[in-house]
KOLNULO-590666 format. One record per residue: chain; x, y, z of N, C-alpha, C in turn. Coordinates in steps of 0.2 Angstrom, whole numbers. Layout:
# KOLNULO-590666
PT   chain   n.east   n.north    n.up   ca.east   ca.north   ca.up   c.east   c.north    c.up
PT       A        X         Y       Z         X          Y       Z        X         Y       Z
...
***
This chain:
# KOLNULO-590666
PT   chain   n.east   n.north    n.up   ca.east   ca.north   ca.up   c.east   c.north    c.up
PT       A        4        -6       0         0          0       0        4         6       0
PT       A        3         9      -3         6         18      -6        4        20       2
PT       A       12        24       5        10         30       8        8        37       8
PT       A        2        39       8         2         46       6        3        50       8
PT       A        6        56       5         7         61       9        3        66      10
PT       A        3        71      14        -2         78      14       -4        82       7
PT       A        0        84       4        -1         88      -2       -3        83      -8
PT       A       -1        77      -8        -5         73     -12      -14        73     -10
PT       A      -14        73      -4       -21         73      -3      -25        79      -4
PT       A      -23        83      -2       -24         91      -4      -25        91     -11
PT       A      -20        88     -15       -19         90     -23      -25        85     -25
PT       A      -27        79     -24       -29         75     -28      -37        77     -25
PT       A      -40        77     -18       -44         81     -16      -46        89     -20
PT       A      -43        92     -20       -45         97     -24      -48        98     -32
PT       A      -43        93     -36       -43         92     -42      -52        89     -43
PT       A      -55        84     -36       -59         79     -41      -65        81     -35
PT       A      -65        89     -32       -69         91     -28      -71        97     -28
PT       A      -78        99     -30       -81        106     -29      -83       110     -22
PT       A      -80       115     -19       -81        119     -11      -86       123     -17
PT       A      -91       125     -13       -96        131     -11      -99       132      -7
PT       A     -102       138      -6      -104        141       0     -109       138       3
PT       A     -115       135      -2      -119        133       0     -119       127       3
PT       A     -112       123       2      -111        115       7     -107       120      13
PT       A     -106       124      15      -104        127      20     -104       134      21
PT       A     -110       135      26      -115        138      25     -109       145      33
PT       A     -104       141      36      -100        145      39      -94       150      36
PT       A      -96       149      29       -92        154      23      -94       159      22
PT       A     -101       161      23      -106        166      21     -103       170      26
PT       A     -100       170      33       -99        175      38      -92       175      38
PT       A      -91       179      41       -83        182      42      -83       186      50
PT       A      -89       186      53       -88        187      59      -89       181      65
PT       A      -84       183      69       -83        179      74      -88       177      80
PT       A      -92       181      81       -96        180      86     -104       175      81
PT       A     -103       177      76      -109        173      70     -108       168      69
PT       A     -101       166      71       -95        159      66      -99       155      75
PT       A      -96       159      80       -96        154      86     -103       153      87
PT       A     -109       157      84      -116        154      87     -117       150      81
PT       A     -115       151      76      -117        145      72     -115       138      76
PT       A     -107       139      75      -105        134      78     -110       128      81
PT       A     -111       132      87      -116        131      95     -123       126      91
PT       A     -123       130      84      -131        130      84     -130       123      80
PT       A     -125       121      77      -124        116      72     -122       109      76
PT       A     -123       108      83      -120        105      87     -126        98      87
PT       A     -126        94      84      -130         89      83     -137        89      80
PT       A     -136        91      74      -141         93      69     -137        91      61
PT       A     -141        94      57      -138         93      51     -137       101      48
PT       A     -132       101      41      -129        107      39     -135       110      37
PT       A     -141       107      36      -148        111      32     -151       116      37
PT       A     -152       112      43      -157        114      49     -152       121      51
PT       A     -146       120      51      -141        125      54     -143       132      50
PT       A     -140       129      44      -142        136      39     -149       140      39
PT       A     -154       136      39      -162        135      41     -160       141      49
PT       A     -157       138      53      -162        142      61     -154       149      60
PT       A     -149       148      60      -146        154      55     -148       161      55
PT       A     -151       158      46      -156        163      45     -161       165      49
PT       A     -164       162      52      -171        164      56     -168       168      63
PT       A     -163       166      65      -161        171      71     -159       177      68
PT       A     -154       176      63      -155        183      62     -159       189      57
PT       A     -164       184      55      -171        188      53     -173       193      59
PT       A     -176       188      65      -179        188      71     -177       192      77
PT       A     -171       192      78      -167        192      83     -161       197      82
PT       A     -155       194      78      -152        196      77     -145       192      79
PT       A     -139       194      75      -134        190      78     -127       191      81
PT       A     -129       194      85      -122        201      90     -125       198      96
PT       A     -120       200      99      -120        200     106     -125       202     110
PT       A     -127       211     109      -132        211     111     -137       213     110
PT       A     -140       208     106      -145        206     102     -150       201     106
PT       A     -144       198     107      -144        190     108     -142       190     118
PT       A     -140       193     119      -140        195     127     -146       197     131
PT       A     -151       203     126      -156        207     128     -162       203     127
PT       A     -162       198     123      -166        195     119     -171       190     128
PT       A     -177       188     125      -182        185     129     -176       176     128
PT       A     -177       173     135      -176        167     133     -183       166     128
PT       A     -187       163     129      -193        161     126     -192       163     121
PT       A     -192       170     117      -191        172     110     -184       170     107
PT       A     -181       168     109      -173        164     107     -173       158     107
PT       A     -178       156     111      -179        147     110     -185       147     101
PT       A     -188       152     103      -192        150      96     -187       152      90
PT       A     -185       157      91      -177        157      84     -173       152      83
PT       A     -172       148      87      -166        143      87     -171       136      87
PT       A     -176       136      85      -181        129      88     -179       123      83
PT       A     -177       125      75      -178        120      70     -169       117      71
PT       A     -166       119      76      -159        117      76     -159       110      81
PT       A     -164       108      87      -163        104      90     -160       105      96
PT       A     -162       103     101      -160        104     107     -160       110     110
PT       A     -165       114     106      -165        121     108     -167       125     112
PT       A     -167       122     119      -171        121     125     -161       124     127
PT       A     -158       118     127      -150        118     129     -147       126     126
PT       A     -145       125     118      -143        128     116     -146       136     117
PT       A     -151       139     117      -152        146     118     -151       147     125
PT       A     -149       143     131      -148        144     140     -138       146     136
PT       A     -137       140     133      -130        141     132     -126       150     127
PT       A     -133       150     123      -131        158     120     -131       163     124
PT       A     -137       163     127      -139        167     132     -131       169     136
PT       A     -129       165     138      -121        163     143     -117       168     140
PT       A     -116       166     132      -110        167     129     -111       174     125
PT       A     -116       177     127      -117        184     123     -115       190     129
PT       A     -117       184     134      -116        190     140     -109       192     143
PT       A     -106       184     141       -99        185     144      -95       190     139
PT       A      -95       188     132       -92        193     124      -94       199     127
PT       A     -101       200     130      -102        209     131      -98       209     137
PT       A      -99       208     142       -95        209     148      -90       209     148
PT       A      -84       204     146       -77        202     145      -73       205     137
PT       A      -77       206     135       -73        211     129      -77       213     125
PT       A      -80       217     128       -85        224     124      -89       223     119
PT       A      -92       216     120       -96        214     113      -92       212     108
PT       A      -83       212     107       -81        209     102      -76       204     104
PT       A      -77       199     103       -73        192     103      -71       190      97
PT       A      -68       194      94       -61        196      91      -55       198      95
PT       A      -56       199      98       -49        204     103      -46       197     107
PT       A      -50       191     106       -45        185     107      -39       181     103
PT       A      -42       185      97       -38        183      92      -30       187      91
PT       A      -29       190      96       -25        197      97      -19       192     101
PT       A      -20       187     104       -17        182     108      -14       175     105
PT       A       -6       172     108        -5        169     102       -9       161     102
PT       A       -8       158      97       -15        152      98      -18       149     101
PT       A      -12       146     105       -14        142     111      -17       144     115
PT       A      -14       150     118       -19        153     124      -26       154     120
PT       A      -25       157     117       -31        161     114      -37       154     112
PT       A      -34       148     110       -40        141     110      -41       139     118
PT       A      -37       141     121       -40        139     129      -44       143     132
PT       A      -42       150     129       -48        155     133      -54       154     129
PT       A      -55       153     124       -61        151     122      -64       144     124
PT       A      -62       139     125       -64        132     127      -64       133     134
PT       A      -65       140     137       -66        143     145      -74       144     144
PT       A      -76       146     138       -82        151     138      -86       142     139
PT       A      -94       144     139       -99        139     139      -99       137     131
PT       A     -100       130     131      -101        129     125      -97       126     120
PT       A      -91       128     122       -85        130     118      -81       123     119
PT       A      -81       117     114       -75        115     114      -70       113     112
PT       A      -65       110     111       -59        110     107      -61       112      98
PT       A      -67       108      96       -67        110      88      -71       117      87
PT       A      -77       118      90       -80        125      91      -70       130      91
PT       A      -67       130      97       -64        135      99      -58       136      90
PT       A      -57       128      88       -53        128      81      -56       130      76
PT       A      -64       131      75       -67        133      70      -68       139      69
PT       A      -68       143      78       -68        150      77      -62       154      75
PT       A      -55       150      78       -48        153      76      -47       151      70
PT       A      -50       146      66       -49        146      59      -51       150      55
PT       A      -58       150      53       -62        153      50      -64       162      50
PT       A      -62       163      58       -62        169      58      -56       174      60
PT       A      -51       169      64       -44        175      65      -40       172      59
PT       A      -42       167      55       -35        165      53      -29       163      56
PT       A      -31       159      63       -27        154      64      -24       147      62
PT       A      -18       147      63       -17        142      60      -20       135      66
PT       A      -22       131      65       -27        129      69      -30       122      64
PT       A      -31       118      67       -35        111      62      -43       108      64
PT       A      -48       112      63       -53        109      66      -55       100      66
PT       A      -56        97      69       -60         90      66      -67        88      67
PT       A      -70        87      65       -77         84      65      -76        76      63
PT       A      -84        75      65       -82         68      60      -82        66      56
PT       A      -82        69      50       -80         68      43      -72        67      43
PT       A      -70        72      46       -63         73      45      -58        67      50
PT       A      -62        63      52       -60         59      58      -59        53      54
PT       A      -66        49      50       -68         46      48      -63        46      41
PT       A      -64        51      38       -59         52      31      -50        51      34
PT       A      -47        53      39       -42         54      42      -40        47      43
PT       A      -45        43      47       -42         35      48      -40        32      45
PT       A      -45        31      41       -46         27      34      -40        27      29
PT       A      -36        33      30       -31         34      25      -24        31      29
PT       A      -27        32      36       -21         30      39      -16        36      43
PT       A      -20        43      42       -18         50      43      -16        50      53
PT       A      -23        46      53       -22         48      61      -26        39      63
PT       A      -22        38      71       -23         32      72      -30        32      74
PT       A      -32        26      73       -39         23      75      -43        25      82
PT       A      -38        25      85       -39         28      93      -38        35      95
PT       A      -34        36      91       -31         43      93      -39        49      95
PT       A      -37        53     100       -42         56     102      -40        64      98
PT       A      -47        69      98       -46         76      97      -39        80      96
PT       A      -35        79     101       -29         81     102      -25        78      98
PT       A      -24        71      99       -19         68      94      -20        69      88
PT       A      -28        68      84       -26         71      78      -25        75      75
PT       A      -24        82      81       -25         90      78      -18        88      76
PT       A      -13        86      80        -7         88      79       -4        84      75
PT       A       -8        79      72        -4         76      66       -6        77      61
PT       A      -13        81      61       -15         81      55      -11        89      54
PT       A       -9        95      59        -7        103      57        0        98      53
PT       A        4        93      55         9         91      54        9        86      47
PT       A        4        85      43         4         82      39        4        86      33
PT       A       -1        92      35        -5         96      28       -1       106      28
PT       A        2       106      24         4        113      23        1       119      28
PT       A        4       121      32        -1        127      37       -4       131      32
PT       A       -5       134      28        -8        137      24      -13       136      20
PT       A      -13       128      21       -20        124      18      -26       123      22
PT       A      -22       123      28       -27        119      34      -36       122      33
PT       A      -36       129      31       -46        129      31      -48       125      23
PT       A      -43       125      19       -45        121      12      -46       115      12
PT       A      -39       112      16       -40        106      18      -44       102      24
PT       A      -47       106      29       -53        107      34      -59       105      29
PT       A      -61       109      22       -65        108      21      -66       104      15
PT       A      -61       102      13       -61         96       5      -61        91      11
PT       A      -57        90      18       -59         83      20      -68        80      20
PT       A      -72        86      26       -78         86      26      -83        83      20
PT       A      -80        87      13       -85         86       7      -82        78       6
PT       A      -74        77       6       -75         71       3      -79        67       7
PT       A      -79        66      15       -84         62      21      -90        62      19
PT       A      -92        68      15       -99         68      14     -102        65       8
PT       A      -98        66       3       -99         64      -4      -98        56      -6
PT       A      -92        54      -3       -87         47      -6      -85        44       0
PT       A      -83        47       5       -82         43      12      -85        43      15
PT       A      -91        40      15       -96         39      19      -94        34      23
PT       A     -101        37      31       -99         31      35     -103        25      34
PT       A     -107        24      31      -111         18      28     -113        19      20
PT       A     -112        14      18      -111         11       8     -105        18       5
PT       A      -98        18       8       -95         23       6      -92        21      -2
PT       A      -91        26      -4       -92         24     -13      -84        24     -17
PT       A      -81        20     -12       -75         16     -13      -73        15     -19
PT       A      -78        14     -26       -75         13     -30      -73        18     -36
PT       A      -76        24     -33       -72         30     -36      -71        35     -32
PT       A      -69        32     -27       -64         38     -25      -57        39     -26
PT       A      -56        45     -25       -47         48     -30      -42        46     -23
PT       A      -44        44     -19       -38         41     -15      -38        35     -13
PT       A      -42        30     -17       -44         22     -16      -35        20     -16
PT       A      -31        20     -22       -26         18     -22      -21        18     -14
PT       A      -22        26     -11       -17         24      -3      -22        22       1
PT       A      -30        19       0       -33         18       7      -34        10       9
PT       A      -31         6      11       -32          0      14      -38        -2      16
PT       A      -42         2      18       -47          2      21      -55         2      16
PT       A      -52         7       9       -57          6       4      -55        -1       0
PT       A      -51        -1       0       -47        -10      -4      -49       -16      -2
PT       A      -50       -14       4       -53        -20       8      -60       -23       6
PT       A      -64       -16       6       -71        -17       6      -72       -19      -1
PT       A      -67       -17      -5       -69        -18     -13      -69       -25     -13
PT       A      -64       -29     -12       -62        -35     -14      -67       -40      -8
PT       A      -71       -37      -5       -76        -41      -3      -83       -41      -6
PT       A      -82       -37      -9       -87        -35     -15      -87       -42     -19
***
């Protein structure tokens, strides 16, 4: 079996995958406190419903600090309602609008002013927040260098053999910052998740065309039981 390396995947990923905004609906923003409630709100739901309740918070409500701080609990549960859990997650916004207002003037931005580490712990201090939220917000919105993971990118990672089968959150961030050019990490962040979505699926993954079937042991496996 071929070992692959990071820019082959990035290269051959790229080549045989389309990003838009619409399969990633945290592109359409550039601010940071809207990247972080997104976050919150995408937290065991699907991409549709996120983009969906999104939009209606900030139709309704609005999506600042304090917006979302002054705001009725009750009228914030019905803004966030098609997201799921939303009982949990609006006590959780509620939290985190208050603190951005209190602790930094309604911009948390001003964290990204701090070098990355510190600056992913103080966030994974706030409610809500944890290790992939805090990476998603330093990527996405300070331009940290930073490796979010979900499960796609976990799933797509093992399979290659990128990251160990056990490996947890931490072990994979720093093999995978360590595998993929720092300057790729939100392109490659986001070609992993599409190909998870697309072709490495985690039930009937579509093995026989995918562009890195050749380094996956894992997809070669399944073929020849075919």
């Amino acid at each position: 079996m071929k070992k692959i390396e990071g820019e082959t995947v990035l290269r051959k990923l790229e080549k045989g995958i389309g990003l838009g905004k619409k399969s990633f609906p945290l592109l359409s923003s550039k601010d940071a406190f809207e990247i972080l409630v997104a976050t919150v709100l995408s937290q065991n739901t699907t991409d549709v419903n996120t983009a969906r309740t999104v939009r209606r918070l900030r139709d309704t409500i609005g999506i600042t600090p304090n917006s979302i701080s002054k705001a009725g609990l009750r009228e914030l549960k019905s803004a966030i309602r098609t997201s799921g859990l939303y009982n949990v997650k609006a006590k959780v916004l509620k939290k985190l609008a208050r603190i951005v207002v209190k602790n930094y003037g309604g911009h948390i931005e001003k964290v990204f002013e701090k070098p990355l580490e510190e600056a992913r712990n103080e966030l994974m201090s706030l409610p809500g927040v944890g290790p992939k939220t805090a990476d998603v917000i330093l990527l996405f919105a300070g331009g940290k260098k930073t490796f979010p993971i979900d499960t796609h990118v976990f799933r797509v990672s093992r399979r290659l053999g990128l990251i160990g089968l056990r490996d947890g959150y931490e072990e994979a961030r720093g093999k995978l910052m360590k595998t993929f050019p720092s300057d790729s990490y939100l392109k490659t962040h986001l070609l992993l998740i599409e190909h998870g979505r697309k072709t490495c699926r985690a039930r009937k993954p579509l093995c026989h065309s995918c562009v890195l079937l050749e380094y996956c042991s894992f997809g070669q496996g399944l073929l020849k039981k075919d």
